[in-house]
N, C-alpha and C positions, 0 to 999 in steps of 0.2 A: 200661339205657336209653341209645341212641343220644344223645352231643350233639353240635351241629354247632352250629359260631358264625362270624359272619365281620364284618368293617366295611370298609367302602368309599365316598371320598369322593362324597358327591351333594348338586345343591340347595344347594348352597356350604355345604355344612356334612360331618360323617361319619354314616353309617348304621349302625347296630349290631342285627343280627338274629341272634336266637340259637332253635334247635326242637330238640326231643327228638322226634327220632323216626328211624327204621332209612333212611328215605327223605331225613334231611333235607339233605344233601348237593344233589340234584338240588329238591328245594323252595326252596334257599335261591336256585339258580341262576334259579329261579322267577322266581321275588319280585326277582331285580334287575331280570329283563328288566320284567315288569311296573311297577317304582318309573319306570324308563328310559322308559319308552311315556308314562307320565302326566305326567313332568317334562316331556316335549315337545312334548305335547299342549295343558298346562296352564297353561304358564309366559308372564310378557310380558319375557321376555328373550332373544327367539329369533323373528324378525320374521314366520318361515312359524307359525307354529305353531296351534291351531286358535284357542285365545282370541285369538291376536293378527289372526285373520281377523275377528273378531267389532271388535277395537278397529280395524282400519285399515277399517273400514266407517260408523265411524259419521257420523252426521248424511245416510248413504248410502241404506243400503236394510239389512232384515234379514238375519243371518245363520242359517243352520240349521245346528243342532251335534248332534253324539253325543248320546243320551238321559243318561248322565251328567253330560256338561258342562251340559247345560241344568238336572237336579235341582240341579245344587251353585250353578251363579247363580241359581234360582229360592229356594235354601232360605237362600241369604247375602243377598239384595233384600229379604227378609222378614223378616230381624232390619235389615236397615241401613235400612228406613223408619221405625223405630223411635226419635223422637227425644230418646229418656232415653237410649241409650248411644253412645260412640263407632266403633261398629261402622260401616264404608262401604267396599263393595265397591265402590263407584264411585270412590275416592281414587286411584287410578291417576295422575291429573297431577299431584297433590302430591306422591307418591311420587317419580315423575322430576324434579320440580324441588328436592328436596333429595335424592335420590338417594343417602342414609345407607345407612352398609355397603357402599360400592362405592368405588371408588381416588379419583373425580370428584365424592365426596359437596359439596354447596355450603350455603348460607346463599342462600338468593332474597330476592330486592327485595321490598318491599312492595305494588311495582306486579306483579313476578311472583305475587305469592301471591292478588292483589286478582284475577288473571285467571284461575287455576287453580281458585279457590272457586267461579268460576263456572259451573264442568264434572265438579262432583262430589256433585249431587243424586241418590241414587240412585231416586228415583221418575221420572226420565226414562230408566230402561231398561224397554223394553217387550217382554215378553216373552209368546210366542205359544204353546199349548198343546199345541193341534194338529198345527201344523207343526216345534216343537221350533224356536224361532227366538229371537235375541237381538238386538233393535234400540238403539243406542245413538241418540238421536232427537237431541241435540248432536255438531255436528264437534269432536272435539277430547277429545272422553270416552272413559275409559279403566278396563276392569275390570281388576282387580287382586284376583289370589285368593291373593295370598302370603297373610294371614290366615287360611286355612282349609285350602288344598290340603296340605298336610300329614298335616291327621287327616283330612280324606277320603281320603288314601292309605294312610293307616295302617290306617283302616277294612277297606279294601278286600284288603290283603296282609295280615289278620287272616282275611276271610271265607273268602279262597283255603285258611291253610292250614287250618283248624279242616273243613271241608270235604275236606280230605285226611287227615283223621285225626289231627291237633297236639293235644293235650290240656294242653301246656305249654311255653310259648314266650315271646319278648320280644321288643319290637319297639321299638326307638328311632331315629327321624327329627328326629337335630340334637335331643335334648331336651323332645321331644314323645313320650312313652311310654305305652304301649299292651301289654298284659300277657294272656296265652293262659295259664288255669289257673295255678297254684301253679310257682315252683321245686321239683324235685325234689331240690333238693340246700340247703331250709332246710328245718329241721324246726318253725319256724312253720307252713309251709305258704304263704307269700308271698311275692312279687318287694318285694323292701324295697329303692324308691326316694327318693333324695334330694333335697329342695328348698334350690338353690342360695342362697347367702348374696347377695341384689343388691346389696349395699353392700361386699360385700369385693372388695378389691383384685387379685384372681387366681380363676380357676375354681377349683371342689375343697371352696370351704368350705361343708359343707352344715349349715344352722340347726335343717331338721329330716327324718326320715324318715317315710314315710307306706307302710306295707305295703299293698299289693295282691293282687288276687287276682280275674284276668281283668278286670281296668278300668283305667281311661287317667288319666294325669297330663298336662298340659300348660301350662305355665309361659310368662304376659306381663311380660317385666323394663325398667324402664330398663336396666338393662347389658347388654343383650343384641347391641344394635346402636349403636352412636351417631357423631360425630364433633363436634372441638373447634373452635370457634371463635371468637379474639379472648377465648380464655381459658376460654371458658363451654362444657360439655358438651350436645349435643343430642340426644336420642333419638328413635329412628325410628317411635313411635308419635302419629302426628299426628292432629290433631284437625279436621275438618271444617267446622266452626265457624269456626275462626280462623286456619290454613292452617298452623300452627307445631305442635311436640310438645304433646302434651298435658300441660296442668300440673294437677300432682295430689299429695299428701302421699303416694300411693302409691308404692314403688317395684317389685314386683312382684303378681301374682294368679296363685294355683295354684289351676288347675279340677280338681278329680278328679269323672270322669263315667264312664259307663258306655261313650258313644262318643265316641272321639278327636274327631272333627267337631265335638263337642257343647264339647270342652274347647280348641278352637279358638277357637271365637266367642265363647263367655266369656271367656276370659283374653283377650282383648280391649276386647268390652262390657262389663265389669267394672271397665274402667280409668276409673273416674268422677273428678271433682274432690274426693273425699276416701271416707277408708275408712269411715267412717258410710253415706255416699252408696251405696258400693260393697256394701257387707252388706247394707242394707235392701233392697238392689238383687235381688243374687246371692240372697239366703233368698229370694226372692218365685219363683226360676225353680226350674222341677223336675228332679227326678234332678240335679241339681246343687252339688253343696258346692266351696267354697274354703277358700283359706289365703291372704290379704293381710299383705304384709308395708309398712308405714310405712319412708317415708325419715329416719325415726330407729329404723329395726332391729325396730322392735315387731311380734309376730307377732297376727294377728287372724284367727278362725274363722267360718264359719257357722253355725248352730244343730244340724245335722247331725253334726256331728264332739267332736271332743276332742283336749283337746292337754296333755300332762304336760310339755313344756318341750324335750322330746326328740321323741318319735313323738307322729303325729297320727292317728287312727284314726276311722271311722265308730261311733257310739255303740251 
């Protein structure tokens, strides 16, 4: 059986796509252009770009977008009015005012964060069915689909190749993992992925592995993004509520889901103020299992799974 593997920097992170199959040389070249088309389309760091027509519109008049772009704000508006989790595709201005993970990351005023909270209700995007339109109904509001565009790409460069015939493949975006059929080359019969240690000191150290087999992993860490300030670490998971990172005994959530998409918004929405909170939580949604890990190292499951201390498996 044909392998073909390749990795290439995108999305400020690496891309790692691996397919079996005779074709997959020309697939793989696929799937870059495709990743390339959606980062441009989809990203607010690129001032033409289509979501950012939607942001430099608002308090303006509606925008009308791709039938994609408008499923994936209408399916992220519909967990982020939800106010048990911290999911908010409207966090766009809190994003730019502390600006973590980027060379200019900052610490904002209290008067900046007091101004930002006031442009990040997402039940002020009004969204039109008919004409496919995204109205941001405040000046100064801002979608932000870093949270999700990920595994909806991931989604997406799964459907293309499975579609061309891929029976077994891997798809990794920056640690967002998404699995086509079995490795042919375990004789488990699984992609046996690892969940990062959020507490150690260096990538690499993995606490536990969770085989797969055609379903997505997707990992929300404090360590994943941060910057230090006047001593203290901050992560770029921020909470809408209070303008700052969200504080929580948590330090990561592993969603393993069926779709990347699905393990996006979770490992998100998941990130409640503690892991009692966050399980009670996580068991209640469907097709859904986790793995919460405690900023004291302690690993915590959902009622769907198992865990021998090493691998974590569905029961």
């Amino acid at each position: 059986m044909h392998c073909y593997k390749t990795r290439f920097p995108m999305m400020g992170t690496f891309i790692d796509l691996v397919v079996y199959h005779e074709r997959g040389e020309g697939l793989i070249k696929e799937c870059y252009l495709q990743l390339q088309a959606f980062t441009q389309r989809f990203t607010v760091n690129q001032a033409q770009s289509e979501l950012m027509r939607v942001n430099n519109h608002a308090g303006i008049r509606p925008v009308r977008v791709k039938p994609d772009l408008y499923a994936l704000i209408k399916k992220s508006k519909s967990i982020s009015v939800d106010p048990l989790n911290p999911f908010n595709v409207a966090i766009g201005p809190l994003v730019k005012a502390w600006h973590i993970g980027f060379k200019d990351a900052k610490f904002p005023t209290d008067a900046e964060l007091a101004e930002k909270l006031q442009l990040v209700d997402p039940s002020k995007i009004i969204l039109d069915d008919d004409y496919q339109s995204v109205y941001l109904s405040q000046v100064g509001m801002q979608i932000d689909l870093g949270a999700i565009a990920k595994g909806y790409f991931a989604d997406r460069i799964k459907d293309f190749l499975t579609a061309n015939g891929v029976e077994h493949g891997f798809i990794n975006l920056g640690g967002n993992v998404l699995t086509i059929g079995y490795s042919p080359e375990n004789i488990s019969q699984t992609w046996n992925v690892g969940i990062q240690n959020p507490l150690a000191t260096s990538r690499g150290d993995i606490c536990r592995v969770v085989p797969l087999r055609d379903y997505s992993m997707v990992t929300s860490g404090i360590n994943e993004r941060y910057f230090e300030y006047n001593g203290q670490r901050y992560h770029h998971l921020l909470d809408g509520q209070t303008g700052r990172p969200i504080s929580s005994n948590i330090a990561s959530v592993t969603i393993i889901s069926k779709l990347s998409v699905d393990g996006e918004i979770w490992s998100t929405a998941g990130f409640l103020p503690s892991i009692d909170d966050a399980l009670f939580y996580l068991n209640h949604q469907v097709d859904i299992e986790a793995v919460l890990i405690s900023n004291q190292g302690k690993v915590f499951i959902t009622n769907g799974l198992t865990d021998n201390g090493r691998v974590v498996k569905y029961k």
